[in-house]
N, C-alpha and C positions, 0 to 999 in steps of 0.2 A: 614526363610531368602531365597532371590531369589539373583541370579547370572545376577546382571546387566551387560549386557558385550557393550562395543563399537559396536557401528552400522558402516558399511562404506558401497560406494559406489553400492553393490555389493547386500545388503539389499535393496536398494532403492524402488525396485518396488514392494516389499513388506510390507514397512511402506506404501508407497503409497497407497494401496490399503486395508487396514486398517483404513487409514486414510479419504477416499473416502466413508467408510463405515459409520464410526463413526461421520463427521461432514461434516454439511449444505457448501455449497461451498462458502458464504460469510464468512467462518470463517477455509478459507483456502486458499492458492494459486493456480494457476493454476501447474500443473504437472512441467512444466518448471521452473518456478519459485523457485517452492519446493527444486528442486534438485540443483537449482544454490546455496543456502542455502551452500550442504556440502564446498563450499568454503570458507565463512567466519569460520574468525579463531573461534569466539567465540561460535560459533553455533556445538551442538553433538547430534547424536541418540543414543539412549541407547536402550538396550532389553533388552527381556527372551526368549528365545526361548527352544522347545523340539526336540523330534525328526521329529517330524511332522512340524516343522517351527516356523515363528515368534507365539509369543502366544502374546505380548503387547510391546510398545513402547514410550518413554519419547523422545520429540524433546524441549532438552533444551539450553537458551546462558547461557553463564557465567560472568557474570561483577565483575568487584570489589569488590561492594558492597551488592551483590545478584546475585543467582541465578533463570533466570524467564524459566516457564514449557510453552512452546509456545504453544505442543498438547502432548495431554497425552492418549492415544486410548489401551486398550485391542480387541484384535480379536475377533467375536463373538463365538467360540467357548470354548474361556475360560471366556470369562463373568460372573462374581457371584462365582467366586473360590477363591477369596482370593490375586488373584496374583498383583490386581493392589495397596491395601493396602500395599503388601510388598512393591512392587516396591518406592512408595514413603517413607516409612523407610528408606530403602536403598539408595534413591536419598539421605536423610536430613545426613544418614550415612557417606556417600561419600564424601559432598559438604557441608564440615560446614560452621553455618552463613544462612541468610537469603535465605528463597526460597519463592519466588510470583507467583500467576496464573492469569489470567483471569477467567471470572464465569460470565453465563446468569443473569440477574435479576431474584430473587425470585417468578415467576411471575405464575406458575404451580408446579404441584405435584412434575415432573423427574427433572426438574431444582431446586424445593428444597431437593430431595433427594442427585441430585449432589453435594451442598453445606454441606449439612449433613456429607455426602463421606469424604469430605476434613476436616469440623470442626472432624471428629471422629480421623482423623491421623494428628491434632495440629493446623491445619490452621482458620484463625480469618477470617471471612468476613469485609472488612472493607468500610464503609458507603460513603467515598470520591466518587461522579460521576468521572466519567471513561470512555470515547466513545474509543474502540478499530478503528485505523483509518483501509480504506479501506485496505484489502491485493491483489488490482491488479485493474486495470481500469475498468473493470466490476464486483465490488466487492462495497460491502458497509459497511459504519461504522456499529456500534454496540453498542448500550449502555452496559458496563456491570459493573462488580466492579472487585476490586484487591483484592484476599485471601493471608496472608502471614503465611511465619510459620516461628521462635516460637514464634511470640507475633504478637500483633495489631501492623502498623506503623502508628508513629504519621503523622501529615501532611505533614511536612518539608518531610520528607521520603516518603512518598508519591510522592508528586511533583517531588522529584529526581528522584524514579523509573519511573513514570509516563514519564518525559522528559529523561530518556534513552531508554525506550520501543522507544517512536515515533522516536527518533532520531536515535538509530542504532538496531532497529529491523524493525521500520516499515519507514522507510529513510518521515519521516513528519514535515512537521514546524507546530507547534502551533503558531495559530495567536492570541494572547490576549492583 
């Protein structure tokens, strides 16, 4: 078991750079941006930390009906230890009730390993297309899919998360 604790303002440049580490800059906001985040209510950083600092970090909202993992980054020093398996127990521990991520398409080895990652601590890949919209004006979509835990969602569920991501995570209109 790890000791999820609340993140605040004072982490920031921390997860940030973490986060700088771990994901391509289309699948992240600009620094600014990032940190405007700690203001919505809905929006939390969680850790683990040692003595030595952050070791990993969960940037998750919380809605009604689900909880979504917007980035989910271990520091490269503790990479392959075990801690980010806990961490998502602990999130599902904490946060009963549905939790959804994002996920690259299965399109390479590291991107199927990452789906592996998630199917081994409960999470479904599920089949529904899914374009993540841009996260900042020089930023691009992204095809991917939605993992959920603890079961597959059906479509209907789908479409809801789908249209609460865009609508208050990523402020988007679907045009259909």
């Amino acid at each position: 078991m790890v000791c999820l604790e609340k993140l605040d303002r004072s982490d920031f440049e921390e997860v940030y750079r973490i986060m700088e580490q771990s994901f391509p800059a289309d699948e992240r906001r600009k620094k600014e941006g990032q940190k405007k985040l700690l203001d919505e209510e809905k929006y939390e950083l969680l850790g683990v930390r040692n003595e030595g600092g952050l070791l990993a970090f969960l940037a998750v909202w919380e809605f009604a009906e689900f909880v979504f993992i917007e980035h989910f980054a271990v520091s490269e020093k503790a990479r392959n230890s075990g801690i980010g398996g806990k961490m998502l127990e602990e999130l599902a521990r904490q946060k009963a009730g549905k939790v959804v991520l994002e996920v690259e398409l299965p399109e390479d080895s590291l991107k199927k390993r990452r789906i592996g990652f998630y199917e081994r601590h409960g999470f479904t890949f599920n089949e529904y297309p899914y374009i993540q919209p841009p996260m900042g004006e020089d930023r691009h979509e992204i095809p991917l899919r939605i993992m959920s835990a603890p079961e597959p969602l059906s479509e209907d569920e789908f479409q809801s998360v789908r249209t609460e991501l865009y609508e208050s995570v990523y402020h988007y209109v679907c045009e259909e």
